[in-house]
N, C-alpha and C positions, 0 to 999 in steps of 0.2 A: 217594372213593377216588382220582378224579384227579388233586385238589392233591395228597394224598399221594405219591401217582403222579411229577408234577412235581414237588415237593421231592426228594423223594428223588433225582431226575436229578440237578437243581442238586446236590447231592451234601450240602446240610443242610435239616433241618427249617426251616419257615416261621419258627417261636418264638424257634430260634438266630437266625437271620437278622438279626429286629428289633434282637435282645439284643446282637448285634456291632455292628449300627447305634448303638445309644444308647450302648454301649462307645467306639465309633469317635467317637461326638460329645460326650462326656465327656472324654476325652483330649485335642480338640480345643479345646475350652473350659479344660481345665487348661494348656495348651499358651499359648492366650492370656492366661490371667492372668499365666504365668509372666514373660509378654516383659512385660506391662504392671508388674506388681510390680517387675522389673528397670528397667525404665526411672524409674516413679514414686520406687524409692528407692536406684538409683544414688548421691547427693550423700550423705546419709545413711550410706549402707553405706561410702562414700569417706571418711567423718568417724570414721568405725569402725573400719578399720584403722588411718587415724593414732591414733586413740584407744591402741590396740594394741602401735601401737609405737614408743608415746614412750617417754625414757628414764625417767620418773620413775611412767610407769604402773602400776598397781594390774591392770589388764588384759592384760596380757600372754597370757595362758590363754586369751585371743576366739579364737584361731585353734583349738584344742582344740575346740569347743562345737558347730559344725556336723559330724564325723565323730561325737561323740558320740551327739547326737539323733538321726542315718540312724542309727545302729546301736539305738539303742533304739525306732526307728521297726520298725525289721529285727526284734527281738526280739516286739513289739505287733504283729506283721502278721495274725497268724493269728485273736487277738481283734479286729482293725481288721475283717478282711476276713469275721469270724461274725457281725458287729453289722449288723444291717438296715440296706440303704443306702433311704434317703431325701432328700429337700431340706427343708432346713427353713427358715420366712420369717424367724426371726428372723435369721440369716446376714444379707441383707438389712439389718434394720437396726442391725446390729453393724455392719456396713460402713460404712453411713452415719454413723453417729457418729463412727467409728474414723477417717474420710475428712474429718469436721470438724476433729477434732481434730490431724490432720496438717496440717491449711492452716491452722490456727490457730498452731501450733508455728511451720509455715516463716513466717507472718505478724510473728510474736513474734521469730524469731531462735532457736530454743530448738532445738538440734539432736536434743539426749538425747530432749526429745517425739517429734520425727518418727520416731527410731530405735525408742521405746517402740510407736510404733504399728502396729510391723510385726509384733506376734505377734498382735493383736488381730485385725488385717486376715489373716493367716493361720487365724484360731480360724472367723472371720464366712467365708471361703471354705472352708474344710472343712465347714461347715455347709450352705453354700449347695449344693457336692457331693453330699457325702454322708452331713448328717444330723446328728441328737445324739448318738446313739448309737453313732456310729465317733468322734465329736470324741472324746467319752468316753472310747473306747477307748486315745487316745492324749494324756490330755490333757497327762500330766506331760513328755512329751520336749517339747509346743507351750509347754509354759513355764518349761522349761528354759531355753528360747533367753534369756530373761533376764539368764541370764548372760552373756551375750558382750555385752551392751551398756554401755559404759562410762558410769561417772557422772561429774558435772564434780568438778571438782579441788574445789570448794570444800567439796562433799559430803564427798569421800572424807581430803581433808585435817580436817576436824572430826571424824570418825568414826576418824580415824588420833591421832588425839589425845586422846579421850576414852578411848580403849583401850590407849595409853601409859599415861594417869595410870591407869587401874585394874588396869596390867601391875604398875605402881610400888607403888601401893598395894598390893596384894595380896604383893609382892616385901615390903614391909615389913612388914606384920603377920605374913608368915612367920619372919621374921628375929626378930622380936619374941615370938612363940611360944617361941623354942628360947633363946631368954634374951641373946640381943643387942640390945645398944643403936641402934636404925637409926631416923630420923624423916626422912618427905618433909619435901622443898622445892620 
């Protein structure tokens, strides 16, 4: 009766208490990743924008992609926030991999890798948080972000060009349907 007694002074139960503690040092811990996520892909995220806004870019829409996933974050909140939080270990070693693979890329030069490895490193921290079962909940906006990352020109120039000729082609056997004379070259 007397803890009760004294919780109740302090003005919350003992249970809250802990529950705002481990809130308080959750937020704390997300706090820290943030600044380290930011600092770890500063150079990356700087190779992003220019990606973004070159003249001949395919990417242009990267600026788009971060309001879209908060808001479809915004929309999952209520399934994010019903799914049992827990930690899970694999997080862990989805990091670790995810953390090779980035020092592999900046070792190689390969910018696109280090950029790719930041939704993984987000999927392995939301696990580490809280759990499978809220990644879950949210897993389509964590990879969405996909798309804001630009591929290299050589990529995207092959694939701009096999979809020409089968723009062409397809332009021609139409024309040819309806009884015109048309043949690629």
């Amino acid at each position: 009766m007397s803890d009760q007694v004294s919780a109740i002074a302090v003005g919350a139960p003992s249970g809250v208490v802990r529950s705002r503690t481990r809130s308080a040092g959750i937020a704390v811990s997300i706090a820290v990743a943030a600044i380290l996520l930011t600092i770890i892909y500063w150079i990356p995220f700087k190779w992003m924008l220019i990606g973004w806004e070159a003249a001949d870019s395919y990417f242009s829409h990267g600026y788009l992609i971060p309001p879209i996933v908060i808001t479809m974050f915004w929309i999952k909140r209520r399934a994010f926030l019903a799914a049992p939080q827990s930690s899970s270990v694999s997080g862990y070693f989805l990091l670790v991999a995810t953390c090779v693979v980035l020092l592999l890329g900046d070792f190689l030069g390969f910018m696109v890798i280090q950029q790719l490895t930041f939704i993984p490193v987000l999927a392995a921290l939301g696990l580490i948080f809280f759990g499978a079962e809220r990644v879950k909940a949210v897993w389509f906006p964590i990879t969405f972000l996909l798309a804001m990352i630009p591929l290299p020109g050589s990529v995207t120039q092959s694939v701009a060009l096999n979809l020409k000729l089968f723009a062409t082609g397809m332009a021609v056997r139409a024309t040819q349907l309806v009884g015109l004379p048309m043949r690629q070259e």
